[in-house]
C-alpha atoms as a printed R data frame, in Angstrom:
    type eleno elety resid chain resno       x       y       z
1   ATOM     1    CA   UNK     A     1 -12.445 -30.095 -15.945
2   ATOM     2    CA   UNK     A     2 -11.886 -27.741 -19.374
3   ATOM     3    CA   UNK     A     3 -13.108 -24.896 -16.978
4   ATOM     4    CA   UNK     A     4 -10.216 -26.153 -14.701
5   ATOM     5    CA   UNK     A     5  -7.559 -26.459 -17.887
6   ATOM     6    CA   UNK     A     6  -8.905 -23.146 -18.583
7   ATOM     7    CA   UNK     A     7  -8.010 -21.489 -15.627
8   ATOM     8    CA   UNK     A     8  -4.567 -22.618 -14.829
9   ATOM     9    CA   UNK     A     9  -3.836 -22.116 -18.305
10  ATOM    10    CA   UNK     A    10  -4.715 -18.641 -17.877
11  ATOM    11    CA   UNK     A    11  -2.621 -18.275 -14.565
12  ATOM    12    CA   UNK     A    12   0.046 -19.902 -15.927
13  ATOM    13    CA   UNK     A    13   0.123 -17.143 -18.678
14  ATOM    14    CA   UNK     A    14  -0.425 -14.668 -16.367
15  ATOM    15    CA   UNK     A    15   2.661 -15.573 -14.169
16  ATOM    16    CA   UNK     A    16   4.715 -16.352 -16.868
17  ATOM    17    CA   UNK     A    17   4.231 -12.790 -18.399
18  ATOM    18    CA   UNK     A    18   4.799 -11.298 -15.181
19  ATOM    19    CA   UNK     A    19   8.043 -12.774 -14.931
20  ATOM    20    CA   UNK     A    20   8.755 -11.518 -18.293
21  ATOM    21    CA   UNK     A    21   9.661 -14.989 -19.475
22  ATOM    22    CA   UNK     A    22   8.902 -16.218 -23.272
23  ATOM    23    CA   UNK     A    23   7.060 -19.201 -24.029
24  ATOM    24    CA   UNK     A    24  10.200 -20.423 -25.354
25  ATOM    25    CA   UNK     A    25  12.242 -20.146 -22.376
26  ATOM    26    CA   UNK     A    26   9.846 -21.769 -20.339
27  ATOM    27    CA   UNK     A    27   9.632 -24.746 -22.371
28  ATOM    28    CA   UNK     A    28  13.372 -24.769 -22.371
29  ATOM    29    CA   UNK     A    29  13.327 -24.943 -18.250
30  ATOM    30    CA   UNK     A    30  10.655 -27.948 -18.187
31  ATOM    31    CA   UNK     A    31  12.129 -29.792 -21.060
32  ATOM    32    CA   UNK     A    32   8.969 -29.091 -23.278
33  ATOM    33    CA   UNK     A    33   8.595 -27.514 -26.663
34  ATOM    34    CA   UNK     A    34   6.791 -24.556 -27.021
35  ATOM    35    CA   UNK     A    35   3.532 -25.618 -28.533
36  ATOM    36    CA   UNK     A    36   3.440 -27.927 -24.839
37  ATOM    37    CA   UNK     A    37   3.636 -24.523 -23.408
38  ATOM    38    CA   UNK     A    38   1.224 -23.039 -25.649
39  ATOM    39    CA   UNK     A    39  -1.462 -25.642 -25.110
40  ATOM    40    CA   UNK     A    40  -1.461 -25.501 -21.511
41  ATOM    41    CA   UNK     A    41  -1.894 -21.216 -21.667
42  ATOM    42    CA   UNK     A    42  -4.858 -21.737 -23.938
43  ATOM    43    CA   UNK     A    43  -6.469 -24.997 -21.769
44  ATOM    44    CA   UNK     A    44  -5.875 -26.998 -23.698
45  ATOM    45    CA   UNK     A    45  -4.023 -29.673 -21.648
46  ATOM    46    CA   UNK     A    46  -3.755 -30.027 -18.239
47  ATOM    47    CA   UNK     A    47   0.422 -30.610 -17.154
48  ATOM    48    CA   UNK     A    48   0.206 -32.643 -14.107
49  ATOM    49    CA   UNK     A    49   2.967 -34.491 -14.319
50  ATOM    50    CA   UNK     A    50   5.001 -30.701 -14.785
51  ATOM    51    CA   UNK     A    51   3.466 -28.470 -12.799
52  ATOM    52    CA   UNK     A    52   6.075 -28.714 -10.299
53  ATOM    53    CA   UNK     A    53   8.657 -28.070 -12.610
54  ATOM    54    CA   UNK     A    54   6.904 -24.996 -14.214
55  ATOM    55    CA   UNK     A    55   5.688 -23.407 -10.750
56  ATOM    56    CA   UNK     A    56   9.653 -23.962  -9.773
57  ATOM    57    CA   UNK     A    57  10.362 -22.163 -13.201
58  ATOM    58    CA   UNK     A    58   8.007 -19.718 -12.842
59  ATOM    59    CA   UNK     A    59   9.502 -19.134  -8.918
60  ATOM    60    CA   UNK     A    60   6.159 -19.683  -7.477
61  ATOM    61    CA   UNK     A    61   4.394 -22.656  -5.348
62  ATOM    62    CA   UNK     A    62   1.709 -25.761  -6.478
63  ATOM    63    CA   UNK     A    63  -0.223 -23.078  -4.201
64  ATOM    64    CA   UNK     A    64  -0.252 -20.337  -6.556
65  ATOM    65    CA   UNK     A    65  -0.684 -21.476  -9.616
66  ATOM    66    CA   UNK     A    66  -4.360 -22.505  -8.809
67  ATOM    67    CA   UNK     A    67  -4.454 -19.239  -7.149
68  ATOM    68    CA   UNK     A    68  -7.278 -18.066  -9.793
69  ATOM    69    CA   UNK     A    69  -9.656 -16.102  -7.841
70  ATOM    70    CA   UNK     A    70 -10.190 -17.189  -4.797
71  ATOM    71    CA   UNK     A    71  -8.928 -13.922  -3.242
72  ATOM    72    CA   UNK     A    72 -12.737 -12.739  -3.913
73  ATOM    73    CA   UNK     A    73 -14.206 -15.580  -1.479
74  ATOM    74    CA   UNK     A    74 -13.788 -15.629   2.197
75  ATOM    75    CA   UNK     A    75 -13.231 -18.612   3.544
76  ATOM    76    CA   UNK     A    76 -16.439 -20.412   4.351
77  ATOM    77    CA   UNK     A    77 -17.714 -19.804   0.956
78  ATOM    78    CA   UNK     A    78 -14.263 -21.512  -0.457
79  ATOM    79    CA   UNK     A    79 -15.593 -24.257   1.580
80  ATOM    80    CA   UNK     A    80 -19.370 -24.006   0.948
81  ATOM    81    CA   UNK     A    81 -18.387 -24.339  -3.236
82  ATOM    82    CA   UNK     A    82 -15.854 -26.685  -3.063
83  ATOM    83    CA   UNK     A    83 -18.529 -29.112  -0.992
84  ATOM    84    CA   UNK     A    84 -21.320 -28.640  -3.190
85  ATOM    85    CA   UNK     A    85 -18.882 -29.385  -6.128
86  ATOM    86    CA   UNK     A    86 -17.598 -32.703  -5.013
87  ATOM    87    CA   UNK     A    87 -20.709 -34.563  -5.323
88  ATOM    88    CA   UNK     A    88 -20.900 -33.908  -9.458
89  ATOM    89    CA   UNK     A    89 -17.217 -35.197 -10.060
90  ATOM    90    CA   UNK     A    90 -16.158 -38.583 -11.423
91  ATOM    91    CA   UNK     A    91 -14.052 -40.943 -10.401
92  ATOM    92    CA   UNK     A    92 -10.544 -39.605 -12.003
93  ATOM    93    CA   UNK     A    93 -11.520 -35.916 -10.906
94  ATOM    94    CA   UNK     A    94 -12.079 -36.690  -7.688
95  ATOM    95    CA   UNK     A    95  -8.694 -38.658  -7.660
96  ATOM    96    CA   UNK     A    96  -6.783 -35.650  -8.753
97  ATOM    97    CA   UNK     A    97  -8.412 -33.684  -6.395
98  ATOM    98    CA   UNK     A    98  -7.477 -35.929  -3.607
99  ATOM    99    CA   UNK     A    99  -3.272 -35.725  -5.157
100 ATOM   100    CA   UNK     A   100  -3.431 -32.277  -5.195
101 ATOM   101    CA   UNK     A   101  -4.927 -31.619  -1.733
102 ATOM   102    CA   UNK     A   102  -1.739 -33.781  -1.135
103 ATOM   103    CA   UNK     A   103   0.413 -31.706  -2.618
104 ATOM   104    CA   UNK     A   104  -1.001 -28.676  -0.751
């Protein structure tokens, strides 16, 4: 899960920056201070309950922002990783796993 945090922390960053938007102003847009913000960029926290409103901010998709690196993989060895994963996750993981396959 902290590689997870990690991660979408990082791509969060990464789009933000790209979109030339300050920490600030995208706390400001999901009604969050700045330190929120900051947090999530360094993986600190995981945002469920916002991600929708900072991928909205941040004019991308759910999709996208776990868009890490995936590009590298073809498709059966998305599938091949993501199988052999399942198996060592707990209860809650696999939960949020199933909402954001939902969300997808």
């Amino acid at each position: 899960m902290d590689n997870l945090k990690k991660l979408l922390g990082q791509r969060i960053r990464e789009l933000r920056l790209k979109q030339k938007i300050s920490q600030e102003r995208l706390a400001e847009l999901v009604n969050m201070d700045r330190r929120s913000i900051s947090n999530i960029e360094c993986g600190n926290t995981f945002p469920l309950s916002a991600l929708s409103l900072i991928a909205q901010s941040l004019n991308t998709d759910l999709k996208n922002l776990f868009d890490f690196n995936c590009n590298a993989k073809n498709d059966k060895q998305l599938i091949e990783y993501i199988t052999k994963r399942l198996p060592e996750l707990n209860s809650d993981q696999l939960k949020m796993i199933y909402r954001l396959v939902e969300i997808i």
